[in-house]
C-alpha positions, 0 to 999 in steps of 0.5 A, spaced: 581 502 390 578 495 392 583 496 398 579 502 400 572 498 399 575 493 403 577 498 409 570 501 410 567 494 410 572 492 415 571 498 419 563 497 418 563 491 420 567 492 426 562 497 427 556 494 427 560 488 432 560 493 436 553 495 436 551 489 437 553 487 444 550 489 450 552 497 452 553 498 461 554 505 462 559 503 468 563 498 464 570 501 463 575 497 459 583 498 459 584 495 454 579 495 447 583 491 443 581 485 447 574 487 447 574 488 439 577 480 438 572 478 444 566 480 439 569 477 434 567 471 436 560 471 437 556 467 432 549 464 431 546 459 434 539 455 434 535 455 439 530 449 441 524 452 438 528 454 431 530 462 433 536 464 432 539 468 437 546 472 439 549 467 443 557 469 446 562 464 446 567 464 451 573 467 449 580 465 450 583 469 458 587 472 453 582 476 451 577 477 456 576 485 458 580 486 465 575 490 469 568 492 470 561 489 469 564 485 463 569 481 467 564 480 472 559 477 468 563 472 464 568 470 470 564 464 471 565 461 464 573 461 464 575 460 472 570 454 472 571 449 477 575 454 482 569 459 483 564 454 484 569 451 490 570 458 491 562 461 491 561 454 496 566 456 501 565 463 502 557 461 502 558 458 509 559 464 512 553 468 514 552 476 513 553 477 520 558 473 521 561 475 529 561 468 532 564 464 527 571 462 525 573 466 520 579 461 519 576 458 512 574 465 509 580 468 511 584 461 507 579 462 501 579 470 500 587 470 499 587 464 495 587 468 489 585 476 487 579 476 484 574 481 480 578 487 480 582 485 486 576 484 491 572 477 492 564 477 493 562 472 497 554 470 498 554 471 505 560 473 508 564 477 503 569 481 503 574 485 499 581 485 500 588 486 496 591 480 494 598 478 499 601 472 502 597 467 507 601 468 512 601 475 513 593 474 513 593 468 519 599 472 522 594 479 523 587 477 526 581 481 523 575 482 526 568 480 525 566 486 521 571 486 517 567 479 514 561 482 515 557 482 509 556 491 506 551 489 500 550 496 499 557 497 496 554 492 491 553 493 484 545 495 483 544 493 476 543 486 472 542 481 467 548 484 462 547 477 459 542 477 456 540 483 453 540 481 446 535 476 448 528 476 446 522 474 451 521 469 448 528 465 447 528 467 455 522 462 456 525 458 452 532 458 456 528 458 463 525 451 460 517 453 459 513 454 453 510 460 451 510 458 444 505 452 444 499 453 447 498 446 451 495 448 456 488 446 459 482 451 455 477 448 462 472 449 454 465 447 457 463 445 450 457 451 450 458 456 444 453 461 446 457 461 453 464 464 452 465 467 459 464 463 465 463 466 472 462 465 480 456 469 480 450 465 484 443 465 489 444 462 495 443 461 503 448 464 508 451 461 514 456 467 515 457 467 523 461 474 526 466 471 531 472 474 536 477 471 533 474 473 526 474 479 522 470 483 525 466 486 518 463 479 517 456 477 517 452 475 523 446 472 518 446 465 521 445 464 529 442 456 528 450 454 526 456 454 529 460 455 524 467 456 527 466 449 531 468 446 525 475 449 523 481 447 526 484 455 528 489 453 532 492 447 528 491 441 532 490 437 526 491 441 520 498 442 517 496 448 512 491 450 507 491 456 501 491 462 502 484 463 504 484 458 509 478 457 512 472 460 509 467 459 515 467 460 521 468 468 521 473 469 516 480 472 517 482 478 521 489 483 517 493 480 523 493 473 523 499 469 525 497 464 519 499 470 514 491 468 510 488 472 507 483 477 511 476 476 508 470 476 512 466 469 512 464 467 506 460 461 508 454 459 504 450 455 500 449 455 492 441 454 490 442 457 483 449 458 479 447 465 475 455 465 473 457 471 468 454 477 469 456 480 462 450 480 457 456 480 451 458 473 453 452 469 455 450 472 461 445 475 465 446 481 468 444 483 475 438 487 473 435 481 470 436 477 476 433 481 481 428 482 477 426 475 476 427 474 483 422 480 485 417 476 481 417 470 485 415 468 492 417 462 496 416 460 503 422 460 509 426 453 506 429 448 512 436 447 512 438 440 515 445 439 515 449 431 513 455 431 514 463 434 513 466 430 508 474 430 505 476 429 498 474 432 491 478 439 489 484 440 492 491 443 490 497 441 486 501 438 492 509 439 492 512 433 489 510 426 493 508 430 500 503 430 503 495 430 500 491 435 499 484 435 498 477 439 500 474 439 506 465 440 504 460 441 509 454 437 506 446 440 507 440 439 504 433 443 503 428 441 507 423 438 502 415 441 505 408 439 500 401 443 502 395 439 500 395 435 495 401 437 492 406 431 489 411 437 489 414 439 494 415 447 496 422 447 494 421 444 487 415 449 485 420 454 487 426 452 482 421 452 477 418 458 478 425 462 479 428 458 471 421 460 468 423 468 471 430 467 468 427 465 462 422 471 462 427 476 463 432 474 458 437 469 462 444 468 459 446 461 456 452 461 462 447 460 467 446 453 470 440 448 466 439 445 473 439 446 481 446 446 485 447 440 490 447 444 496 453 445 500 458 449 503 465 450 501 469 450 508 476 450 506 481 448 500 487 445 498 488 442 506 493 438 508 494 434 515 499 431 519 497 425 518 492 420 515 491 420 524 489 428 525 485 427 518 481 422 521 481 425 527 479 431 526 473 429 520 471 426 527 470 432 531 467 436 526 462 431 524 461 430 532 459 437 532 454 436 526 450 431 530 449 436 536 446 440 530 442 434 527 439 432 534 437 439 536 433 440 529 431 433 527 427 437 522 432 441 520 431 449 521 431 456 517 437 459 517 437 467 519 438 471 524 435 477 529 442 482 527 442 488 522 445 488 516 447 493 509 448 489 503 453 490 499 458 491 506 460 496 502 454 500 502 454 508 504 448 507 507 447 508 514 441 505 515 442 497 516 435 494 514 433 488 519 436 481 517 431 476 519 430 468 517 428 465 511 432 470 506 436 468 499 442 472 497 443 474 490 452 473 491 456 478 486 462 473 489 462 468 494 465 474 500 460 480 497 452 479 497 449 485 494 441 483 495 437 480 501 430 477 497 425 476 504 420 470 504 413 471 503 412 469 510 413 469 517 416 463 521 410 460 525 411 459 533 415 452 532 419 455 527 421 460 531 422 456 537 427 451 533 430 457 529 433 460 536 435 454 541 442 456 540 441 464 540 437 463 546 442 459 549 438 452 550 443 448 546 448 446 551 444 440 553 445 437 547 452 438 547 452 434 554 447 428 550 451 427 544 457 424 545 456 419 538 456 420 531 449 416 528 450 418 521 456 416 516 461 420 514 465 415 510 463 419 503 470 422 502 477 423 503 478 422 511 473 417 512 473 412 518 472 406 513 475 409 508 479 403 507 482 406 499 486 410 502 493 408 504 495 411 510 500 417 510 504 421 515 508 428 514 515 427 514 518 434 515 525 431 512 522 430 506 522 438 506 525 441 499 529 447 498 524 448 491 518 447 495 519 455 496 516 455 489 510 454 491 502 455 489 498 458 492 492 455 492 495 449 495 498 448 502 505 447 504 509 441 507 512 445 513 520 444 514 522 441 521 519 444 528 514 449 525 507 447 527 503 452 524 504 454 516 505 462 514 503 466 508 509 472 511 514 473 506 518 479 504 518 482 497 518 488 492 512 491 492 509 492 485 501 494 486 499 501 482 492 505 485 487 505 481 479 508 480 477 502 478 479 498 483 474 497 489 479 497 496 484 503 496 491 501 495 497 505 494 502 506 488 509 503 489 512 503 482 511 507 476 515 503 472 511 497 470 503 498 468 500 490 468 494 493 464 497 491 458 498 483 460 491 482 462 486 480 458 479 483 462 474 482 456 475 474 456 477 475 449 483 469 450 481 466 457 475 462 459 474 462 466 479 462 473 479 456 477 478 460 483 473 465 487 480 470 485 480 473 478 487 478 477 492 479 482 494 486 479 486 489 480 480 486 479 474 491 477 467 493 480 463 489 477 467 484 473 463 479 469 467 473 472 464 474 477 471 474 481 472 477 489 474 484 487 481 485 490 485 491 490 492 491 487 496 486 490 502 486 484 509 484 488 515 478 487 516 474 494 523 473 495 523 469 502 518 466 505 519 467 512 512 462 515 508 464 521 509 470 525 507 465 532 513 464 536 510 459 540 509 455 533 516 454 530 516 461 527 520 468 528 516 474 532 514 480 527 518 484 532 524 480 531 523 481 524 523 486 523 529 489 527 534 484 523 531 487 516 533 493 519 540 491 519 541 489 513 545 493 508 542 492 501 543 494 494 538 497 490 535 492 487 534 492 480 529 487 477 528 486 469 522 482 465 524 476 462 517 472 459 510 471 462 508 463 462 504 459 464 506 454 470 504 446 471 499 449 476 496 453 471 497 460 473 500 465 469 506 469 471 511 474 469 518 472 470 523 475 471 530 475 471 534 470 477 541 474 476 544 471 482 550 476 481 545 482 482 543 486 489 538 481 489 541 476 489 546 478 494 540 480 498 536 473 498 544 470 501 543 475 506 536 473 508 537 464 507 544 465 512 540 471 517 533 467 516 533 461 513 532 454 517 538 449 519 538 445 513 544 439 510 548 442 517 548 449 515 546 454 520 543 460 520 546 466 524 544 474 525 546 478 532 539 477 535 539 470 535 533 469 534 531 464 528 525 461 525 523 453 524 518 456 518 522 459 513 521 455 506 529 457 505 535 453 507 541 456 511 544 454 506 540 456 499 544 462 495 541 464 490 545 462 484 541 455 487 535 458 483 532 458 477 535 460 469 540 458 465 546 460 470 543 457 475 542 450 478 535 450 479 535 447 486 533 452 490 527 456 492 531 464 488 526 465 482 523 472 483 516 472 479 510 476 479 503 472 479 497 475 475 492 470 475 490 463 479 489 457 475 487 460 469 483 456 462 483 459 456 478 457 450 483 453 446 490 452 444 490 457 439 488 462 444 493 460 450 498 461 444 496 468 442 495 471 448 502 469 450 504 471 444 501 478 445 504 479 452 511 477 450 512 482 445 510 488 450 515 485 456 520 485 450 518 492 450 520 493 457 527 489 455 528 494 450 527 499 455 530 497 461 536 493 459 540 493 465 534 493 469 530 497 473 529 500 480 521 501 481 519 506 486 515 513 485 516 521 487 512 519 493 515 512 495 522 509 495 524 515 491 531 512 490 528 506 488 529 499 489 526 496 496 523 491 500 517 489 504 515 486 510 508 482 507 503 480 513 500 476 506 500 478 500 494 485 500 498 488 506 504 490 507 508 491 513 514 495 513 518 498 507 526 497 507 531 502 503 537 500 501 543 503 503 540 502 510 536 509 507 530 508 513 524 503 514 517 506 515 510 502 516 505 503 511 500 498 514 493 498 509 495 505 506 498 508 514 505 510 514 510 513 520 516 516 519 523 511 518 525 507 525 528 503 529 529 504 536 528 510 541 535 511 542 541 510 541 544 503 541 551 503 540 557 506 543 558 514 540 551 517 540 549 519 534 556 519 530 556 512 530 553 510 523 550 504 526 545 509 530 543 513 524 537 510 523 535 510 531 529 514 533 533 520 536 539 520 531 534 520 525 531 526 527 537 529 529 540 529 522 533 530 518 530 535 522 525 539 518 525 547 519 519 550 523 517 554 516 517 546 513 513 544 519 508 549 519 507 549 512 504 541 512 500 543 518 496 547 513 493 542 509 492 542 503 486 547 503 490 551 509 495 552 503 491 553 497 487 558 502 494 562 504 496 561 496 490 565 494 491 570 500 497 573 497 495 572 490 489 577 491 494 581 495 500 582 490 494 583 484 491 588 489 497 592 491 499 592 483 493 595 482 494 600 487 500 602 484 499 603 477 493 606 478 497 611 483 502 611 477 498 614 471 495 619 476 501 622 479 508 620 474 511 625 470 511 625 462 515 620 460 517 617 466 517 609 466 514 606 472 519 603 474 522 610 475 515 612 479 516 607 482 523 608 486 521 616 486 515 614 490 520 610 495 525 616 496 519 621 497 518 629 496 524 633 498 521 639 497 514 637 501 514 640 508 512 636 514 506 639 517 507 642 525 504 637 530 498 642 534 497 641 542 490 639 543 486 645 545 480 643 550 473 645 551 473 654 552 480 655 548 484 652 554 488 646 556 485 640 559 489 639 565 494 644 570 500 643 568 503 644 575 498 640 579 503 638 585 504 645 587 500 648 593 493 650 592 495 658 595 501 660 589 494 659 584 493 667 587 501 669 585 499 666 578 495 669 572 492 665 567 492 666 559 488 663 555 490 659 549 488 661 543 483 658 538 485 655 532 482 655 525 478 649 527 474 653 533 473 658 530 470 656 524 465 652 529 464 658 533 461 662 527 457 656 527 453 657 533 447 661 533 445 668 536 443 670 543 437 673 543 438 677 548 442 683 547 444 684 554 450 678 552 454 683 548 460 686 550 458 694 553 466 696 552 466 694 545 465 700 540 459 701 536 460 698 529 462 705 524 457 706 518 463 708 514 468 703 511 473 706 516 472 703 523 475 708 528 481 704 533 478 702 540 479 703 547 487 701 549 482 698 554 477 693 550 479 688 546 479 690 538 472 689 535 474 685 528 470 688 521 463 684 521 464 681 527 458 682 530 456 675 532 455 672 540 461 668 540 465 673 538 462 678 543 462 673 548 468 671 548 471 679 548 466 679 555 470 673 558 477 677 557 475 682 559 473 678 566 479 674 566 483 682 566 478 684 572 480 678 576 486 674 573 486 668 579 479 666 574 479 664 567 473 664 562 469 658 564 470 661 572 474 656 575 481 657 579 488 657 575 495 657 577 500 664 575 505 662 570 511 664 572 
């Protein structure tokens, strides 16, 4: 008995063993008693925060499983040494590796049978049976043979940590989302639990050509875009918005920023959040308040462009970043008798209407020092180009002193609707003097007008430059008479050590960057860039203000964001979440679309003549590119150094994407540690933030070494601060427990994808930056399409054929002509889209009423006329065969008027046969007859016919003269007799017929 006991336990536990370990639907074992004693061998061990977790120990060789994904995913912890001298040599091998010697890779793919009898290099891969050296080196392969096929690569991940929570996951990747030490950013106001951006202000937003061309055009006395550096002349790079005056950002920019229109202005009063529930005050209360006080036209005079202050998180020891601030200030006038000026008045009145209408505590106590926020992040090239372009600018300020010595009201003579979204046709007239209520720094929502006019000298002065007076000062000012020395960038600024770009310096992990900070460029790029390539995750949603499309169906980020502000108190920046900002959010955050993707390689600037890569270029290399489907798997959301909050994923070097970001460093990236990168068009760029020589085991994780730039992250939010410790801490616990749903649901992975887009799952695209996507690629070579703000074309490549064989080359199956030739769609398929969607509801309903109608018909007709007992469906086939018995009705000439035909029917004959012929009269049908009886009675008795008989009194009637028609019984109306006179006639002279007229003899 006990023996049986200690069988079943056995037995059970073999099998809970078994169940533990991570199940791949495409492993194949040969052998299962290796794998029984390699899972005897898992134990527990600690993790640094105090879990217990499963952790495999490497079994001996002996017992490894010989093949499949398990073989695969383990070979690293028992080849050792040789695989990472093996993964070295096959890495220097590029994915298109024509050009190259191939003597190396031919040694080192021979050396050892590998993975099932195949090796998998990083680049330039190949999979060969195991032979002799010398038989490699005496047959000479092609370039293609080396040629990397990522298609045939295996499309599932991240089989090594399935058991693993996401909170063990954070802490293998070496963050804390346990702790909650992050900075809460808590003001110390308690009635104040929401802050926000939400402010009243002058705007100095300028429309310009190079600019987007929906900004504002509500400032004509400031240039403002003399005073940003477009073409980089002294700038090396700056965050993602760039430059926030001067007329904004067009969608395709070379420096990849993001396109928002010019947002330029000053803040006079900071109203901040715009919930009421969170110490707020709500936008009917400020517009209320601001329509119950009158102010004056106000004078801006502006001081000077200064440096310093905010600025980014920098990378390591690079370059500096800091802001660059265009410093004004409001003009202060008095009336008679007043110790305070007109300004002052203003601002009391306005705090006393907050009061009055019921202001939120998060509402500033004081006015704002007026400035104007130009650019953020921004790193030059040198202490020299930083001093040299504070010079510039602040020259450009004098010119502007100098023609309003007094300072000048801001305006403009334009037309505007606010908000710039607004469906109103009718733009109402700008004007001069206005205030703007801004529900974020690029969305003004209410213009409030001044309670006068400009007088004559306001006008004069508000239009010198608009008029085109201003080029006199240009010439007079040719010297600054003002200091500027107020921060980082000043001319005597003697705090500041000097310090110069050094492109050297340049750092594989920089790829990791933050994005409200610049870049430090590699060497030969003059121009930073925000393009990357990436999986696109965004989801279209009703909330949300800008229309985007659905790229995954997947992932739902909802579930990660906390937009009630129940853990987080405030974004350090103007953007809120990444994935989606509401209408009407009460942060008061720049309400942008879904921008949710995870950058995998950041190619820089699209300018060719900077250092970059042109788009086209770009694209036809992605084009060439055979890669898996990509499989992505959560791993943890945390919080980085900079303060975002990110959702990382796993970073499995062996999976598709891995094998793609090799690709990518080898095609694309620059010339690093004497590794160069190769691709067929040869066309390379110096503005990649990856080396030729990066791969992705380089990346973050555990299996990686944590020195290159692969480590696929999803971002959620900028610069995030929470209200406390305890709240960082819950809301981390809170989204890890829903991504360790996502794990449980998605073991291997997932390729996201939806019905409509990338159906298989699994692409990329091509980012102008990250709200725009360029181009779509599919694995396997599947088809490229452009889906450029929401438009799309259909998957291309080139106009013809660009390989030998036509379209049978499978290098050709994606051209233009070959495409189309292999996927051409039916006319049927064609006519039926060319409806529309109301064209095919009308057609849909069209034959829906006509099949009900015809039902209808038929089963109206089958109850009158089925037999009893009879079926419908037995009707119904008697209905098609028709009546035997029914007898077809005979087909009559048609009889013309007077009883004869209509037209001779020897009409070619000669006139004088018509005397040889006699003509019979047709003989009248029912028809006729029945409309002769018809016809009323001459009443002239001479009509009758005087060879009729005389109709007999008795009810015999005698017979008639052989020579006279045959009176009929009770005949004795006209027609009748005038018809029996008309044969008569006819008899006397047969070359006549009733009416008179001359016919032919039948013969």
């Amino acid at each position: 008995m006990m023996n049986v006991i200690t069988q079943a336990t056995a037995a059970v536990a073999v099998v809970t063993l078994l169940t533990t370990l991570p199940q791949n639907a495409s492993a194949k074992l040969a052998d299962r008693g290796r794998f029984e004693e390699a899972a005897k061998k898992k134990q527990q061990l600690p993790t640094n925060n105090g879990r217990r977790r499963m952790v495999a120990k490497p079994p001996p060789r002996n017992v490894l499983p010989i093949e499949g994904p398990k073989y695969r995913a383990t070979r690293k912890h028992i080849h050792g040494d040789f695989f990472k001298e093996n993964d070295e040599k096959i890495a220097s091998s590029s994915s298109s590796v024509g050009a190259r010697s191939l003597s190396d890779a031919t040694t080192t793919s021979t050396s050892r049978n590998i993975g099932g009898g195949g090796v998998r290099g990083g680049g330039g891969g190949v999979r060969e049976e195991a032979h002799d050296t010398s038989s490699v080196s005496s047959s000479s392969p092609g370039p293609e043979q080396f040629r990397r096929q990522l298609s045939s690569q295996l499309t599932g991940c991240c089989h090594n940590y399935q058991s693993y929570s996401a909170m063990d996951m954070c802490a293998l990747y070496g963050n804390d989302c346990e702790s909650g030490e992050q900075p809460s950013h808590d003001s110390g106001d308690e009635d104040c639990t929401q802050a926000g951006l939400s402010f009243i202000g002058v705007s100095f937003s300028v429309n310009t050509a190079k600019g987007n061309p929906y900004s504002y055009q509500l400032c004509d006395q400031f240039p403002m875009e003399n005073l940003i550096d477009r073409n980089y002349d002294y700038v090396m790079s700056m965050d993602e918005d760039g430059w926030l005056v001067g007329g904004g950002y067009k969608s395709f920019d070379y420096s990849g920023k993001m396109p928002y229109i010019d947002s330029s202005h000053t803040e006079l009063l900071r109203i901040g959040s715009l919930d009421t529930s969170y110490g707020g005050t709500s936008i009917e209360q400020v517009y209320s308040a601001m329509e119950s006080v009158s102010f004056p036209p106000f004078a801006i005079f502006p001081e000077f462009v200064k440096g310093g202050g905010g600025g980014g998180s920098g990378d390591g020891d690079g370059v500096p970043s800091s802001d660059v601030t265009l410093i004004v200030s409001v003009v202060d006038s008095y009336s008679d008798y007043d110790s305070y000026s007109t300004y002052d008045d203003f601002l009391d009145s306005l705090f006393d209407a907050m009061d009055a209408v019921g202001g939120g505590a998060c509402m500033d106590d004081h006015d704002t020092d007026p400035h104007v926020s130009m650019a953020r992040g921004v790193k030059y090239k040198s202490l020299t180009h930083q001093q040299k372009y504070f010079f510039q600018s602040n020259l450009e300020v004098a010119v502007w002193q100098a023609m309003y010595p007094k300072g000048v009201v801001i305006g403009s003579s334009s037309y505007a609707s606010f908000p710039l979204e607004s469906k109103s046709t009718k733009k109402e007239y700008v004007g001069y003097g206005n205030l703007y209520f801004f529900f974020d720094r690029a969305n003004i929502t209410k213009a409030f007008h001044p309670n006068r006019d400009l007088s004559d000298k306001e006008v004069k002065y508000s239009t010198i430059y608009s008029s085109g007076n201003a080029a006199s000062y240009y010439e007079e000012t040719t010297t600054i008479d003002f200091e500027y020395n107020k921060g980082s960038g000043s001319k005597d600024n003697s705090n500041q050590e000097y310090y110069e770009h050094n492109p050297y310096g340049w750092d594989a992990r920089m790829a990791k960057h933050d994005m409200t900070d610049g870049w430090d460029l590699p060497p030969g790029c003059e121009m930073e860039g925000e393009t990357f390539i990436g999986i696109p995750l965004s989801r279209s949603s009703d909330s949300k203000l800008q229309s985007t499309s659905s790229f995954q169906d997947q992932f739902d980020f909802e579930y990660l964001l906390d937009r009630n502000f129940t853990y987080i108190k405030k974004f350090g920046t103007n953007h809120g979440w990444l994935v989606g900002e509401e209408i009407g959010n009460g942060a008061g955050s720049i309400v942008d679309k879904d921008t949710a993707h995870i950058p995998i390689f950041y190619t820089g600037t699209i300018n060719a003549d900077m250092g970059g890569i042109d788009v086209k270029y770009l694209v036809k290399i992605l084009k060439k590119i055979d890669f898996g489907t990509l499989y992505i798997k959560p791993a943890f959301v945390f919080q980085d150094d900079d303060g975002s909050i990110k959702l990382q994923f796993e970073a499995d070097a062996n999976s598709a994407l891995g094998y793609l970001y090799n690709s990518l460093c080898q095609m694309l990236g620059i010339s690093w540690n004497y590794e160069s990168p190769y691709n067929d068009l040869g066309v390379y760029s110096n503005c990649a933030m990856h080396a030729a020589g990066d791969r992705a085991k380089y990346g973050c994780g555990p299996d990686n070494t944590n020195s290159g730039g692969f480590c696929p992250q999803l971002t959620l939010a900028y610069r995030v601060g929470f209200q406390s410790e305890d709240h960082a801490a819950e809301y981390l616990q809170k989204c890890n427990n829903y991504v360790d749903y996502w794990r449980s649901l998605y073991p291997t992975g997932v390729a996201v994808g939806t019905s409509k887009f990338c159906p298989e799952g699994g692409c990329i695209a091509l980012f102008l930056q990250r709200q725009d996507p360029l181009y779509v690629f599919s694995p396997g070579l599947g088809g490229s399409w452009v889906t450029f703000m929401g438009g799309t074309s259909a998957p291309t490549i080139s106009p013809a054929p660009t390989y030998e064989g036509g379209c049978d080359n499978p290098n050709n199956s994606h051209s233009d002509k070959c495409f189309r030739k292999k996927h051409a769609r039916k006319t049927s398929a064609v006519a039926w889209d060319a409806l529309g969607a109301i064209g095919q509801l009308s057609m849909f309903l069209l034959f829906f009423m006509a099949t009900t109608l015809s039902i209808s018909l038929f089963l109206a007709k089958a109850r009158r006329m089925k037999n009893d007992g009879e079926s419908y469906l037995g009707f119904f086939i008697r209905d098609l065969q028709g009546d035997p018995n029914k007898k077809r009705k005979k087909l009559r000439k048609k009889v013309g008027k007077g009883g004869v035909l209509d037209k001779d029917l020897l009409e070619d004959e000669p006139p004088e046969q018509y005397n040889k012929t006699r003509t019979v009269p047709a003989r009248l049908g029912k028809l006729a007859l029945a409309n002769k009886k018809k016809s009323k009675r001459h009443s002239s008795a001479a009509t009758i016919d005087s060879d009729a008989t005389p109709r007999a009194s008795s009810s015999k009637t005698p017979r008639a003269s052989s020579k006279g028609p045959r009176r009929r019984p009770n005949s004795g109306d006209k027609s009748k007799r005038s018809r029996s006179k008309q044969r008569s006639e006819v008899l006397a002279d047969p070359t006549k017929d009733a009416n008179g007229d001359a016919r032919r003899q039948l013969v």
